[in-house]
C-alpha positions in Angstrom: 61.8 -9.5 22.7 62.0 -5.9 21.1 64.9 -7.3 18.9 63.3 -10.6 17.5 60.4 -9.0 16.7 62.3 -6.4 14.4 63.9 -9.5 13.4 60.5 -11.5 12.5 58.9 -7.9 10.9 62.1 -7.5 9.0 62.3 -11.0 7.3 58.3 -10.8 6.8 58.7 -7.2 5.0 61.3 -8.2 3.0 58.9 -11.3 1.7 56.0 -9.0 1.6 55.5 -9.2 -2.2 55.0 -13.2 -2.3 52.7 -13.5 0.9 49.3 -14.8 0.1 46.2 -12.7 0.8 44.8 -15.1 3.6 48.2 -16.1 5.1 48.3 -12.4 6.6 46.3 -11.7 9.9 42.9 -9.7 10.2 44.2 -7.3 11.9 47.1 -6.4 10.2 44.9 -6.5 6.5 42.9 -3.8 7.8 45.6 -1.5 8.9 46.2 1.9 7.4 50.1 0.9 6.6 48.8 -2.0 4.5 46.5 0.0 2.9 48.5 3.0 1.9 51.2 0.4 0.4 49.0 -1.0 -1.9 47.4 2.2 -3.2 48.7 3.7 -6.2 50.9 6.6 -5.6 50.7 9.8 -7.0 53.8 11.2 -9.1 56.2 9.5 -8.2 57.3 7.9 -11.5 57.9 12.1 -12.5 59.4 13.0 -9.4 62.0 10.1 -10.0 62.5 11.2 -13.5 62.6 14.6 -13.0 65.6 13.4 -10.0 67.6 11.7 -12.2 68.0 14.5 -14.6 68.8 16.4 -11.9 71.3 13.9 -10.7 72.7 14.0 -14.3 73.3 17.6 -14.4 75.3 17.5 -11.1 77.3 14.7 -11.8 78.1 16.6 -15.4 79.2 19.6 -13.2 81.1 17.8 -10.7 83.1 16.0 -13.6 83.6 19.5 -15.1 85.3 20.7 -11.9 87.0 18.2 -11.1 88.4 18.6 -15.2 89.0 22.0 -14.2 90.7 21.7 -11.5 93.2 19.1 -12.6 94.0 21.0 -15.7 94.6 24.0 -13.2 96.8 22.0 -10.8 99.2 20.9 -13.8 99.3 24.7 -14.7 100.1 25.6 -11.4 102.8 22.9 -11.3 104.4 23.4 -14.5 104.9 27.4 -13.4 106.3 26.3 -10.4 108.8 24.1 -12.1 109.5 26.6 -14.5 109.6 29.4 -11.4 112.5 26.5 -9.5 114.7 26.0 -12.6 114.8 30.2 -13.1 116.0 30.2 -9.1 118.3 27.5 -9.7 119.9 28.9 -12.5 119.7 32.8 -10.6 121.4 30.8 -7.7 124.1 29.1 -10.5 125.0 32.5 -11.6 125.1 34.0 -8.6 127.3 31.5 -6.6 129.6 32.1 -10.4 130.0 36.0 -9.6 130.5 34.8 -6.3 133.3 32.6 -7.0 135.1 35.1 -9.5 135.1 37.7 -6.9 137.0 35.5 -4.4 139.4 34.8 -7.0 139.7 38.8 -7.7 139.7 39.3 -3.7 142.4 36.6 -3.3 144.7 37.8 -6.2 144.4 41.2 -4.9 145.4 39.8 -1.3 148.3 37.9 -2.6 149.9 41.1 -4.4 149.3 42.8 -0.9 151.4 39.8 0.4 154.2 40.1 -1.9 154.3 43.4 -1.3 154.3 42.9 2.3 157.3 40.4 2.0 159.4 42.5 0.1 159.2 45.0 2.4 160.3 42.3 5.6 162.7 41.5 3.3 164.5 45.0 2.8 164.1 46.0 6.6 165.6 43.0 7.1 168.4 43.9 4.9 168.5 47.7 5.9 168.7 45.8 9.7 171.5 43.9 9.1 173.4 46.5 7.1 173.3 48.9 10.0 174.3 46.5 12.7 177.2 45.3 10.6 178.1 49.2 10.4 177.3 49.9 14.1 179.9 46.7 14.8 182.8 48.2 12.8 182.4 51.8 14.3 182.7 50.5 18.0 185.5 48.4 17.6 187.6 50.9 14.5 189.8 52.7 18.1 190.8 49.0 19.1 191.9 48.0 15.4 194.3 50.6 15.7 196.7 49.5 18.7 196.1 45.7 17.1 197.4 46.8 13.9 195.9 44.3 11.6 193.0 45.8 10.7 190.2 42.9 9.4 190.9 40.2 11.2 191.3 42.2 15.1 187.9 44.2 14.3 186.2 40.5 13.1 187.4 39.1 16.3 186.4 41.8 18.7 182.8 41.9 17.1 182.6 38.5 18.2 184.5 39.1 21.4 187.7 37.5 21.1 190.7 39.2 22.6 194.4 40.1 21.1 195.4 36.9 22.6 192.4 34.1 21.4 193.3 31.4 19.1 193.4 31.0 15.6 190.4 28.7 15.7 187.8 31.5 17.0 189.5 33.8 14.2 187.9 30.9 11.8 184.4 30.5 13.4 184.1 34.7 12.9 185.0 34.7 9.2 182.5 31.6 8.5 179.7 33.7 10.6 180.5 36.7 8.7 180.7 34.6 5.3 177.4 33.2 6.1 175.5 37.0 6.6 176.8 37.8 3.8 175.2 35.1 1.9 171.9 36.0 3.7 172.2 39.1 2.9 172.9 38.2 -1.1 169.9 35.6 -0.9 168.1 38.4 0.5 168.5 40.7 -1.9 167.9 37.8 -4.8 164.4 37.2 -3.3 163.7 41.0 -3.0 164.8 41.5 -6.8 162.4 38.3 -7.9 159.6 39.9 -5.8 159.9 43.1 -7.5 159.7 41.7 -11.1 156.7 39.4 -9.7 155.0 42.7 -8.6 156.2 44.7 -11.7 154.7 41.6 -13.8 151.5 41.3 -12.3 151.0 44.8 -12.1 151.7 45.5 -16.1 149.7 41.9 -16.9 146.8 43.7 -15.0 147.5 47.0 -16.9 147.8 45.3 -20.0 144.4 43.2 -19.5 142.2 46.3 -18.4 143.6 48.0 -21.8 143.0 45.0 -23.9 139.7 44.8 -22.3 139.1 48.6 -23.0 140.2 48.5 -26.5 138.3 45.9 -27.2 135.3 47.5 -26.0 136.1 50.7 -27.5 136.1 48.9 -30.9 132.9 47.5 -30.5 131.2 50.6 -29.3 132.9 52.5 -32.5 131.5 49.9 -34.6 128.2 50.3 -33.2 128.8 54.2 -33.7 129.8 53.5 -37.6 126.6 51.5 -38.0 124.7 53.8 -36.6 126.1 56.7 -38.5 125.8 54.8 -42.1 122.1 54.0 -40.4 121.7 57.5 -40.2 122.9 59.0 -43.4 120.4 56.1 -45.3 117.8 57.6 -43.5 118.7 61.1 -44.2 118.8 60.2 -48.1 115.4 58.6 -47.7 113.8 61.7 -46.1 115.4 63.9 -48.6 114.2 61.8 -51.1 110.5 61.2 -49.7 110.5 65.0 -49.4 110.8 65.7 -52.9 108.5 63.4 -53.7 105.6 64.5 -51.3 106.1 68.0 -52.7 105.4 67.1 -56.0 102.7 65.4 -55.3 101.4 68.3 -53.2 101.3 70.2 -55.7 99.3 68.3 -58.1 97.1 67.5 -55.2 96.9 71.1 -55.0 95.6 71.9 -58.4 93.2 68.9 -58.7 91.5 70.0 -55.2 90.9 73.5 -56.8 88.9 71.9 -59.8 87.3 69.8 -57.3 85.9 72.3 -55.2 84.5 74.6 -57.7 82.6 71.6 -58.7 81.0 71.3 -55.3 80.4 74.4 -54.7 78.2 74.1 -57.8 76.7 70.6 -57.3 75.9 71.4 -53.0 73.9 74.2 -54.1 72.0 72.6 -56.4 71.4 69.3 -54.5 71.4 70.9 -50.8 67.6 70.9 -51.3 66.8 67.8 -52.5 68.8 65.6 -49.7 67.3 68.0 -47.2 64.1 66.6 -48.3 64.9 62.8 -48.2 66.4 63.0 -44.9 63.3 64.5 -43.2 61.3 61.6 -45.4 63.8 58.7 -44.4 64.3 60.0 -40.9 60.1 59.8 -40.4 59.7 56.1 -42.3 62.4 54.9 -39.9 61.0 55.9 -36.9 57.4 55.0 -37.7 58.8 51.3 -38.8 60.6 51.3 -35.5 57.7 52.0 -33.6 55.4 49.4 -35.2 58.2 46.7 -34.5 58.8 47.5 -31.2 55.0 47.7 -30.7 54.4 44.3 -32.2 57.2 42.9 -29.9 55.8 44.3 -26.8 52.2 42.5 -27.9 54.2 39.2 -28.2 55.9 39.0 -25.1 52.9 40.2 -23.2 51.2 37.7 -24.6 53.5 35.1 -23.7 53.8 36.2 -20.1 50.3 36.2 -19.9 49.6 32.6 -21.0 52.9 32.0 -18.6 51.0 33.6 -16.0 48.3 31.4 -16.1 49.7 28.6 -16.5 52.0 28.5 -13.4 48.6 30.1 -11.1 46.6 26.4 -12.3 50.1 24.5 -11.8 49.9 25.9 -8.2 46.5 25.4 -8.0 46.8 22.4 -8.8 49.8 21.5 -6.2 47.9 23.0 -3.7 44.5 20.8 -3.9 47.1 17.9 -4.0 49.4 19.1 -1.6 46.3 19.9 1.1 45.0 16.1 0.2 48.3 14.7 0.9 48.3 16.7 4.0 45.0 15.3 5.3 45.7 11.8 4.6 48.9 12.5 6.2 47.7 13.8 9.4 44.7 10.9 9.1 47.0 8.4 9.1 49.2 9.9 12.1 46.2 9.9 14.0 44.9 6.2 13.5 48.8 5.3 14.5 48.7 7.2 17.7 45.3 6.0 18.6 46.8 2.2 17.6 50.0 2.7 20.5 47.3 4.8 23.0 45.0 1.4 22.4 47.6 -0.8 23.2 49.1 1.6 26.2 45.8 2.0 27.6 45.4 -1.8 27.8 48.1 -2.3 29.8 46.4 0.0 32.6 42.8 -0.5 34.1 42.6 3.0 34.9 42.1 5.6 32.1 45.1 7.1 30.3 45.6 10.9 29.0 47.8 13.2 27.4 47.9 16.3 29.0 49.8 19.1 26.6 51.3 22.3 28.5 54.1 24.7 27.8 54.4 25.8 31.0 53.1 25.6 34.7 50.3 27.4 33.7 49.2 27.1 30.4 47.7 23.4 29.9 45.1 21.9 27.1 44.7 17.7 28.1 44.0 15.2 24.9 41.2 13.3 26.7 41.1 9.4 25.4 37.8 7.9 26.1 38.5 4.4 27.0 35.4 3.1 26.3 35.0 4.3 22.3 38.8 4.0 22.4 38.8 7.8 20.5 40.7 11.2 20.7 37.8 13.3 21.9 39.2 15.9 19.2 40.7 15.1 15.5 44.2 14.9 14.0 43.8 19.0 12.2 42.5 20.1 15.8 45.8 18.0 18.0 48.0 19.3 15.5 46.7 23.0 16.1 47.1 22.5 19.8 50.8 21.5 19.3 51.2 23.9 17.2 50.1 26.7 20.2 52.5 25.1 22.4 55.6 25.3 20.3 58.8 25.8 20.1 58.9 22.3 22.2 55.5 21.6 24.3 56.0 19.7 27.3 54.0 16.4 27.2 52.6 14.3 29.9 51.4 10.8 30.0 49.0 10.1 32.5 48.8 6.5 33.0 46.2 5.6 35.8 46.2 7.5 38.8 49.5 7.9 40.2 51.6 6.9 37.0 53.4 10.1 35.0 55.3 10.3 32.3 56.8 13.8 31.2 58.4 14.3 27.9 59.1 16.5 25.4 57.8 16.7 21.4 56.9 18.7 18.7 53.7 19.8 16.7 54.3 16.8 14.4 52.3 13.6 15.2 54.7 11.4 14.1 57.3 12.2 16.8 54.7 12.0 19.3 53.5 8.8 18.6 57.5 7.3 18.0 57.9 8.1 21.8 54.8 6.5 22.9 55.9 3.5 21.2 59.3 3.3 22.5 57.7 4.0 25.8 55.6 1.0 25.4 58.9 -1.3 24.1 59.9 -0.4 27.5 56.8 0.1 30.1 56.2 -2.5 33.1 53.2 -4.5 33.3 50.8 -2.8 36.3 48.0 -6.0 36.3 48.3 -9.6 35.3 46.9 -10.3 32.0 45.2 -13.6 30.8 46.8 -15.6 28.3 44.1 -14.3 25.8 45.5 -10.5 26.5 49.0 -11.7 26.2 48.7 -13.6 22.6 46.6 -10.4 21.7 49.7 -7.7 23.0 52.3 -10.6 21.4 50.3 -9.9 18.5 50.2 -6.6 18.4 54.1 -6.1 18.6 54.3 -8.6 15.5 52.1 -6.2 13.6 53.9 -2.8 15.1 57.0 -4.6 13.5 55.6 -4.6 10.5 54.3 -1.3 10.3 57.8 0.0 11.5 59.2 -2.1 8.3 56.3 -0.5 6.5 57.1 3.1 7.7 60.1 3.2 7.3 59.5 2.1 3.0 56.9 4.6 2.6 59.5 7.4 3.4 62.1 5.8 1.6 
């Protein structure tokens, strides 16, 4: 039921402006809702205005920031570009010096390992030599008593006897032939090694002196420059130095014309300016006075009229302001007593409000049932409220055993927005005739409405 009638009032509201005059209900022509619709209202065409200028400016501002913060946001990513492609090229050079320093570190490592192999290669050598030597010593006695000298001593280094063949005579000659070729290929690679090593070293030597004599050239020419740099400079002095003494010198005698004629024209005129000062000195500070005099007037004046002006403004805002207040809190008033009329004729006994903010402390809102009437007015509820605040507790008295506790504010509107959801919601305690049923049918139609109505008048 709630929901089609929100429906119904919604539709109806929305068609509100081509309704006739007699198709609307009695009751609903003499409500307060109705009424304050249709009244003229008071400033709103320059509280509009006055909104949309305001609405202007911000939207010129936000635009303005927003400008200013894209325009910052490109800076900020054109530095950071600029701030990568400076790393990357740091990084570039870096991994460059990087790279020619491995070279340097394996160059140097390579002539450590050519030095390393030529020195495997003459231990070798030296090795080889003194075995061979060791060999001939031990077997020189036994060469003796053989009698032929080479080819006994060959054959007892390999361990023939006097009495082996011919054949193992053969095999030691080819094993000696073959050290000795060893020993020749040896000393060939040790030889090629050593010029490699002498090379490298005297290409080094020879590269750090061209290096150095090209940068001792340099740094001579710089020195030339600077010393032909130097000797211009001295002419220039010398010259300058001439010249400024001559001219001293004349300055000289003009400045001791030109003082004995000041000396003459001070004393004469020392008096006179002495007397326009003070006379100048006094006009200017009684001209400053009378402008600054004048200015104060003005602008004390001007405040003045200010003054006033803003005291009748709020004067003014204040009669209309307490006005609006009072129909206000009239209105709230007729609106509660509307939902308290319709609540209370749902009940045969009587209905209250009873306010407290605590146990103790209690003031009840009597409703006579009969006039259908607040005992007390909207200004005087609203002052009770107000004792009970920050949140008074409200109870709903509804016949004699019936209570319902809630909680609301000082404002009348909240008040009455919680009666009426109460009433959306309450059960039926007596059967009603089909008169009092069209009538409460009726009356939800028209709280429909001034929901709809309500809720345009704060929009």
């Amino acid at each position: 039921m709630k929901s089609k009638d929100s429906d119904s009032g919604s539709s109806q509201f929305e068609q509100i402006d081509s309704v006739n005059m007699n198709d609307i209900p009695d009751p609903f022509r003499d409500s307060i809702a109705y009424r304050a619709s249709m009244a003229a209202r008071i400033g709103d065409v320059n509280d509009i205005k006055t909104l949309k200028q305001k609405i202007k400016i911000l939207k010129a501002a936000v635009l303005k920031e927003r400008e200013t913060k894209m325009q910052m946001e490109k800076k900020i990513e054109q530095l950071s570009a600029s701030y990568v492609d400076a790393q990357k090229l740091i990084e570039k050079k870096e991994e460059t010096i990087i790279y020619q320093e491995q070279q340097l570190q394996q160059f140097r490592e390579k002539l450590v390992l050519l030095g390393h192999e030529s020195n495997k290669y003459l231990d070798l050598y030296h090795k080889t030599k003194n075995q061979i030597i060791q060999q001939n010593d031990s077997t020189a006695i036994k060469q003796v008593e053989d009698g032929d000298s080479i080819i006994s001593s060959f054959k007892q280094i390999i361990g023939f006897s006097s009495g082996s063949s011919s054949q193992g005579s053969q095999n030691a000659i080819a094993e000696i032939q073959r050290l000795q070729k060893e020993n020749f290929m040896l000393k060939e690679e040790i030889e090629k090694q050593k010029v490699a090593l002498n090379n490298a070293e005297s290409k080094g030597k020879q590269d750090a002196m061209d290096i150095s004599k090209k940068q001792m050239q340099e740094v001579n020419k710089k020195i030339e420059q600077l010393n032909s740099q130097i000797q211009e400079l001295k002419d220039k002095v010398v010259d300058t130095t001439t010249q400024l003494q001559n001219k001293t010198q004349e300055l000289q005698e003009k400045d001791q014309l030109l003082t004995q004629l000041k000396q003459e024209t001070n004393s004469k005129n020392q008096i006179i300016e002495k007397m326009k000062n003070e006379l100048e000195f006094t006009n200017d500070k009684c001209k400053k006075m009378d402008s600054k005099i004048t200015n104060y007037l003005s602008e004390i004046e001007q405040k003045t009229n200010k003054i006033t002006q803003i005291e009748a403004q709020y004067e003014l805002i204040k009669v209309d302001k307490e006005s609006l207040q009072q129909q206000v809190d009239q209105m709230d008033s007729k609106v509660m007593l509307f939902t308290m009329r319709r609540i209370q004729g749902l009940y045969e006994d009587p209905c209250q409000i009873i306010c407290r903010k605590d146990l103790e402390g209690q003031h009840i809102l009597d409703f006579d049932t009969v006039k259908e009437k607040f005992s007390l007015n909207a200004l005087d509820i609203r002052d009770i409220l107000c004792e009970f605040e920050p949140e008074p507790i409200l109870t709903l008295q509804l016949g004699k055993n019936q209570t319902i506790i809630f909680k609301g504010g000082s404002d009348l509107r909240i008040i009455e927005k919680k009666l009426r959801n109460f009433l959306n919601g309450a059960p039926v305690k007596r059967t009603l005739t089909r008169q009092q049923t069209n009538k409460q049918q009726q009356g939800q139609q028209q709280q429909g409405l001034l929901d709809n109505m309500f809720s345009f008048l704060k929009q």
